[in-house]
Every structure is written in C-alpha cells, then in structure tokens.
C-alpha positions in Angstrom: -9.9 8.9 18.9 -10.8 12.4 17.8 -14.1 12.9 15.2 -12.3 12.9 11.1 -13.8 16.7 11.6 -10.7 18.4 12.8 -9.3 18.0 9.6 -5.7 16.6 10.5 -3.3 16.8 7.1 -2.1 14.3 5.2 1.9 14.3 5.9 1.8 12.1 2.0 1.0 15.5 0.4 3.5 17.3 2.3 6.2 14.6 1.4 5.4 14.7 -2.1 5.5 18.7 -2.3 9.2 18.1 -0.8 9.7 15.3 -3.7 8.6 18.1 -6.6 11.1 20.7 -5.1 13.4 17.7 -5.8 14.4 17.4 -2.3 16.2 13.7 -1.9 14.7 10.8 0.0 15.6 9.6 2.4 17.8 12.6 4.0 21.1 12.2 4.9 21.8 11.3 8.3 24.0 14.1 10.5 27.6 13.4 9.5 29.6 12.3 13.0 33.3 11.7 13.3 35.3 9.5 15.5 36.1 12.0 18.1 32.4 13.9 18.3 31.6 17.0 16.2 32.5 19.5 19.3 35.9 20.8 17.1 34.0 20.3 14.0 31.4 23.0 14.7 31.1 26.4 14.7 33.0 28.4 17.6 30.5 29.2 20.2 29.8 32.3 21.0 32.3 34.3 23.1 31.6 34.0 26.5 29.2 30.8 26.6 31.2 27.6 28.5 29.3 24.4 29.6 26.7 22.6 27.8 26.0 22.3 24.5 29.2 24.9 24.2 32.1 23.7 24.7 30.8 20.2 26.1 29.9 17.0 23.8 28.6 13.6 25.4 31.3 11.4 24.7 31.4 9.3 21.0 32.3 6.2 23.4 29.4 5.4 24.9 27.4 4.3 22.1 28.3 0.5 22.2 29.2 0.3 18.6 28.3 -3.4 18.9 24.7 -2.3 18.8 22.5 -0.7 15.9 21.4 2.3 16.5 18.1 3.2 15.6 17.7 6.1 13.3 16.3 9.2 15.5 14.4 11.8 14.0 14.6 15.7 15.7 12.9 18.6 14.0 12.6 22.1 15.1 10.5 24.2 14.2 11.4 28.0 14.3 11.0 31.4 13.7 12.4 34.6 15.4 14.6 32.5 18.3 18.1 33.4 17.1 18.6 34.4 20.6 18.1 30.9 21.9 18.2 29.0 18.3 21.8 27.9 18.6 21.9 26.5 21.8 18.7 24.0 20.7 21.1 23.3 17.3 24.2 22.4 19.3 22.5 20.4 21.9 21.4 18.3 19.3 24.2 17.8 17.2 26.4 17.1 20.2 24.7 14.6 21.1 26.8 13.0 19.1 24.4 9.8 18.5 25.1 7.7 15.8 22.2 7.7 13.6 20.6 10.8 13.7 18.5 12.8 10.9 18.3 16.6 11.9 15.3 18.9 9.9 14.9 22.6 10.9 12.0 24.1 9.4 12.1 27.7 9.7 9.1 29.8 9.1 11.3 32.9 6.9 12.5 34.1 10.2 13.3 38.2 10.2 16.3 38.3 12.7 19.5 36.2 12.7 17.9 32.5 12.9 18.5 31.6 8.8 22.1 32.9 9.0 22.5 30.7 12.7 21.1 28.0 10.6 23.5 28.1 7.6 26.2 28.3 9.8 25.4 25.1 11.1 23.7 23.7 7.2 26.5 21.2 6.6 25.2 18.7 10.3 22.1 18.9 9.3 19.4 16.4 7.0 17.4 19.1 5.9 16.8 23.2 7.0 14.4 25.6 4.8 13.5 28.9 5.4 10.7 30.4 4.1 7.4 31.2 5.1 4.8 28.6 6.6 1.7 28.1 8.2 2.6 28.8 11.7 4.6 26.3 14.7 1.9 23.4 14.0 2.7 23.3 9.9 6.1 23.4 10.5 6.5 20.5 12.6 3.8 18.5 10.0 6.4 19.3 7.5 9.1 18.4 9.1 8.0 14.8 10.0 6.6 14.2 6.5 10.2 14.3 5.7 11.1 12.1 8.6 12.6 8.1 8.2 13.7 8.0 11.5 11.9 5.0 13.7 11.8 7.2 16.5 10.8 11.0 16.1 10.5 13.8 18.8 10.4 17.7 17.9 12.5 20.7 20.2 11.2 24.3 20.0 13.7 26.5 18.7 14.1 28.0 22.6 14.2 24.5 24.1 17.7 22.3 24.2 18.5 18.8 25.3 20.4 18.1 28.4 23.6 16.3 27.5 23.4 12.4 27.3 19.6 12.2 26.6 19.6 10.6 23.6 21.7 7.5 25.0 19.3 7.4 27.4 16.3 7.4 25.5 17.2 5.3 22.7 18.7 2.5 25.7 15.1 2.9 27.1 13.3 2.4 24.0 15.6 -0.7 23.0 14.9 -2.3 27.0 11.3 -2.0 27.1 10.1 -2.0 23.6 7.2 1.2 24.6 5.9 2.9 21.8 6.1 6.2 23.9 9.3 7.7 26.7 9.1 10.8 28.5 10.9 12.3 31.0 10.9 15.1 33.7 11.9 18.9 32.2 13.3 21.6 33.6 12.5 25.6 33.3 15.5 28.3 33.0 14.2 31.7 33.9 16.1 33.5 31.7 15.7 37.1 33.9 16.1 35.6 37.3 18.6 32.9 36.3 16.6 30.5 38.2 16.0 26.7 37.5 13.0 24.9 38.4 12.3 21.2 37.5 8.6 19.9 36.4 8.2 16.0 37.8 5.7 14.1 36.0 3.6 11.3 36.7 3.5 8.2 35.4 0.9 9.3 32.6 -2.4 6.9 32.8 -4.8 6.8 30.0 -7.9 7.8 32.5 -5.9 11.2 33.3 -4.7 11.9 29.7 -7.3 14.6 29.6 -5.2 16.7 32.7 -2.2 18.7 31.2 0.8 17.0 32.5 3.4 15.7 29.8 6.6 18.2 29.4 6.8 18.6 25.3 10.6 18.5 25.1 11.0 15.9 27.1 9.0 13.3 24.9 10.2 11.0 22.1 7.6 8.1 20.5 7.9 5.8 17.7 7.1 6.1 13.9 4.7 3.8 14.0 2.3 5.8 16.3 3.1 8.8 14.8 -0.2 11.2 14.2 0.0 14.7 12.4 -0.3 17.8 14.2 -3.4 19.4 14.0 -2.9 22.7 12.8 -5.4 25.0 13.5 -4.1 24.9 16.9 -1.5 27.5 18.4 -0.7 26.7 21.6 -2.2 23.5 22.8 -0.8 21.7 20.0 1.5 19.5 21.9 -1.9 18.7 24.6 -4.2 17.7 21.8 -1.6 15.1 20.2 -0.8 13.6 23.5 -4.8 13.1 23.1 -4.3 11.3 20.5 -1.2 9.4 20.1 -0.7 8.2 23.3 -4.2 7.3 24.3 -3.7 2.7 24.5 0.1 2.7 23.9 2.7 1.6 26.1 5.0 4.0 27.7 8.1 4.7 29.8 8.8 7.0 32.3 12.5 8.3 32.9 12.7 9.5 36.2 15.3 12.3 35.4 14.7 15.7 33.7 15.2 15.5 29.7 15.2 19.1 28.8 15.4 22.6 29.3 12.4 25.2 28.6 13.9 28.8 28.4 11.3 31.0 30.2 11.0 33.8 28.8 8.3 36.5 27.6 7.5 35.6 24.2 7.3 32.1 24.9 3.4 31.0 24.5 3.4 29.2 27.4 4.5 32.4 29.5 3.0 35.2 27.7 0.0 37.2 28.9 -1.0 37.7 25.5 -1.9 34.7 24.8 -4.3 33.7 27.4 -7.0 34.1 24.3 -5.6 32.2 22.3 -5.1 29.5 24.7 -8.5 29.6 25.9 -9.3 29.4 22.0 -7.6 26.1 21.3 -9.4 24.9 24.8 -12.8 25.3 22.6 -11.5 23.8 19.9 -10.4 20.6 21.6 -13.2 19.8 23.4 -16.1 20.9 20.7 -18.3 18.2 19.9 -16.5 17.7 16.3 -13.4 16.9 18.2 -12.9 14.9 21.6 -16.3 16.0 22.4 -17.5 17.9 25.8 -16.1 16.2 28.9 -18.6 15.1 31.4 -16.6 13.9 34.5 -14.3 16.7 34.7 -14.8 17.5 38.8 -14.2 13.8 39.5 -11.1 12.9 36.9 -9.8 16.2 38.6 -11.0 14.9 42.1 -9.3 11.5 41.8 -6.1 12.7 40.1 -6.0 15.2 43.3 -5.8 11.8 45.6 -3.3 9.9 42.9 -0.7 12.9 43.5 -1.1 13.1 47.4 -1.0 9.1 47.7 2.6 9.3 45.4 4.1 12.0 47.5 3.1 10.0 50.8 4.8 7.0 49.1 8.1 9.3 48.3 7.6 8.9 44.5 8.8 12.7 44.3 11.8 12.2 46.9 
C-alpha cells in the first residue's frame, strides 16, 4: 500500500459537489430496447461499416433468466472527436442490460461536446466543462458511479464487440475481484493491427508494466481513486494499488482496441518528460518507495516469459 502522502481524493467530496449541482442519484441506467439500440442511434458516419457502426452484439445472448450486474463505463475526454464516437457506440452497442454510461469531458474545443449531445439521450451522465486533466476526470466520473463493476475507456479506445458478455460471465464464474484481457493496437497511418498478450499478472511482478488499460474491468468494492497528479502513468500506479492481494482473471482473447496515433500519450515523443516525471513520482519515498531488487524482479520475469513461450502459453 502506497504512503497517505500522495494525497489521493476523496471521491465523497466529488459525489457531493455532483449532489449540490442537483445532479440525481443513482443515474439512470442506458435505456435498451428489445431489438438492440443499433436503429435507435445516431446514423454513422458515411462511409464507416463494421463494428461499432453498423454492427450490435445481439440483445439475445444475455440469458434474461440471469441478473445482470450493473456495469459502470466512464470516459474521460477532451479533443478526440476524431475517435470519440466510435469509443461511444462501442459501448452503447454493447447492448448489455444493465449498464450506467458517464462521459466526463474536460470543455473540449473541437467537435467532442456536439458528438456527445448527439448521443446525450443513452447516456447516465455527460458534462462538459473544464477539469483537472485525464486523472480528475476519471475520479469524477466514478464518484458518480453505482455500478458493482466499473472500468474506464479513453475517448480514442473502443470495445471489441461482445466483451461485455464476456466479462460480466467471467466475473459471475469465478467470483475475482479483478478481469483483464489481451488488447489490441490500430495504427491509424499504416492501418496495421498488432495485438499486446499479457501474462497472467502475479503480485511479485506488479511493479513491471504489463496490464493493457482498456482491457481491464474490477469490482466496486476494490475500487481506489486515481491519483491525480499523475499524467501518464496513471493507469500503472493504480494497478499498484488496487490490484496488489486480490484475485484475478485472465481472458485469453484481446478486449480492446488502442488507436495509435500521435497525440496519444503513450506514443508521443513529447511526452517522454512527463513520463519520466510520473516515474519519480511513483517510486519517491512518500509513495511506493525506491525499489531495491529491480535487476532481479526484471531478471526472473525475463525466465517467467521464456519458460511460457517454451510451454506454448503464447500459441
């Protein structure tokens, strides 16, 4: 557990700010119909076919003998309207039964609030107006969040179609507290997709960067705020936290799609500083503290990924 020093927020304060603007709790959940929201939402854009256009995962196969559990997404955004709607639709079309939808939108400049209007009557909850960066947004979100699962999607990441079946059956079969899955990466110049496998991800190695962000889901009872001061290793440092002593399952499959492109923070040059930043922050001694064994957790991990290709775990 990280030192009380890095001054994580209390999500409370942030709920009751939401209760004073005389927002509603708890939100409503997405409105579904029948037959799936495909001809319910907006046209997609001329051109785009395929999933999450013109493709919805099927209202049948959630057994309605069952009781869904309520899923909460947010997404947190600013300046993506050139990705923004494909994250929206792949969400909504997911179709799942009992899902609460929050969009927290930092007072975007280019298209993303009128994307996000368009789309205002599927979802729980969408503001736009200035925040306190990606980290402040999410923290808002989930403050608003009565879901008993929660996950968060970038507004240039989208789900592939059927994961939230999938998820929610493998949270309901094995009772973990945590699920993640394999992601995949669209280069959006090159049209190229790669796939990042993961591991199955063992408290000793928690300190090596290996989880895929969009491709992870955990329950509301481990939930932990984001801590803020953070800008790109955000996702890293919770992982340190909320996952550390909990069980977990791995779905051998990938979950999500990361658009590669050159604003994104994990693939822009201009952000090696502030990467390198966060690094200092993490692992001061008023955080997780300096990290002794580095050489041999890196050593060991280097044998624990030849001995699972040599036993075909990537095959």
């Amino acid at each position: 557990m990280a030192d009380q020093n890095m001054n994580l927020p209390d999500l409370q304060s942030y709920r009751s700010n939401f209760i004073n603007k005389g927002v509603q709790l708890p939100l409503p959940i997405v409105a579904g119909t029948e037959n799936g929201l495909l001809h319910q939402l907006p046209l997609p854009p001329s051109g785009k076919t395929g999933w999450p256009w013109d493709e919805q995962v099927a209202q049948t196969v959630y057994d309605n003998k069952i009781s869904w559990p309520k899923l909460t997404i947010v997404t947190p955004s600013y300046n993506q309207a050139c990705f923004l709607e494909q994250t929206i639709r792949a969400v909504l079309l997911q179709n799942y039964p009992n899902l609460e939808y929050i969009i927290i939108d930092g007072g975007s400049t280019d298209q993303s609030k009128q994307i996000i209007e368009k789309y205002a009557p599927w979802l729980s909850y969408y503001q736009s107006e200035k925040d306190n960066g990606q980290s402040n947004a999410i923290n808002q979100g989930f403050s608003l969040s009565s879901g008993r699962y929660h996950a968060w999607i970038n507004s240039d990441d989208y789900y592939l179609k059927g994961v939230f079946h999938k998820v929610l059956n493998k949270f309901m079969s094995t009772n973990a507290d945590f699920i993640y899955g394999y992601g995949n990466d669209y280069n959006v110049v090159s049209g190229k997709t790669t796939t990042t496998r993961v591991l199955p991800f063992i408290d000793y190695f928690i300190k090596i960067p290996s989880l895929v962000q969009p491709s992870t889901f955990w329950s509301a009872s481990i939930h932990e705020p984001v801590w803020e001061e953070l800008h790109c290793s955000l996702d890293f440092e919770l992982w340190l936290r909320l996952v550390k002593g909990h069980s977990r399952a791995l779905i051998k499959e990938p979950l999500s799609v990361a658009n590669v492109h050159d604003q994104a923070k994990t693939h822009s040059p201009k952000m090696k500083a502030q990467w390198e930043a966060d690094h200092q922050k993490i692992w001061a001694a008023d955080a997780h503290g300096t990290v002794y064994e580095w050489k041999k957790i890196i050593f060991l991990n280097r044998i624990r990924i030849k001995l699972y290709k040599v036993f075909g775990y990537y095959s």
